[in-house]
C-alpha angles and dihedrals in degrees: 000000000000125000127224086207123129137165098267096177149009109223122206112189100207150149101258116021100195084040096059093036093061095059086043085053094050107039093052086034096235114129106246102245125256131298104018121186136186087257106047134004121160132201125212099010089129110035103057097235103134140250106038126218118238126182120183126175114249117196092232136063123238116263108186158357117341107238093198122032145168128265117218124199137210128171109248134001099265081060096065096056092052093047088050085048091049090034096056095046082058086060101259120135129230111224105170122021126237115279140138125278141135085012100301133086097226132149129200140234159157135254121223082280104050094254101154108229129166135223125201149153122204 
């Protein structure tokens, strides 16, 4: 049996919505859509580029390890140096410094919020 299923949308809990969603659009360069609050903003919704980025307030902080995350990718591994340096002047954090495993060189980090997200090239 097949599936029609597909990831629609990436979904971030957080404390400020419009806050989170603009160093997630700038750090993946995609405008964050209309009409953003502190309680929801959304990227990609209109463009088609999938998945889309959602980010809702939750009334509580995170409090620990992300058990799903997302994978960033750059193309070499210069370029991961350049996008941790762009990355952190954004406000993310880096939590665990390039190196190779599991055949790629990839390093890991938080975003304003403490998301846990990842960032490698083959």
């Amino acid at each position: 049996m097949s599936t029609s299923l597909r990831i629609a949308n990436v979904v971030f809990d957080c404390g400020n919505a419009e806050a989170l969603a603009g160093f997630w659009s700038a750090a993946l360069d995609r405008p964050i859509d209309p009409d953003p609050t502190e309680f929801f903003a959304s990227i990609g919704v209109k463009d088609d580029a999938t998945p889309s980025l959602f980010f809702a307030k939750v009334p509580e902080a995170k409090t620990a390890k992300n058990r799903c995350h997302v994978d960033l990718h750059a193309e070499s591994r210069e370029a991961v140096a350049e996008e941790l340096a762009r990355l952190e002047a954004l406000g993310a954090k880096v939590i665990r410094d390039p190196k190779e495993e599991f055949g790629v060189y990839w390093a890991t980090l938080q975003d304003p919020e403490g998301n846990e997200f990842c960032i490698g090239a083959d």
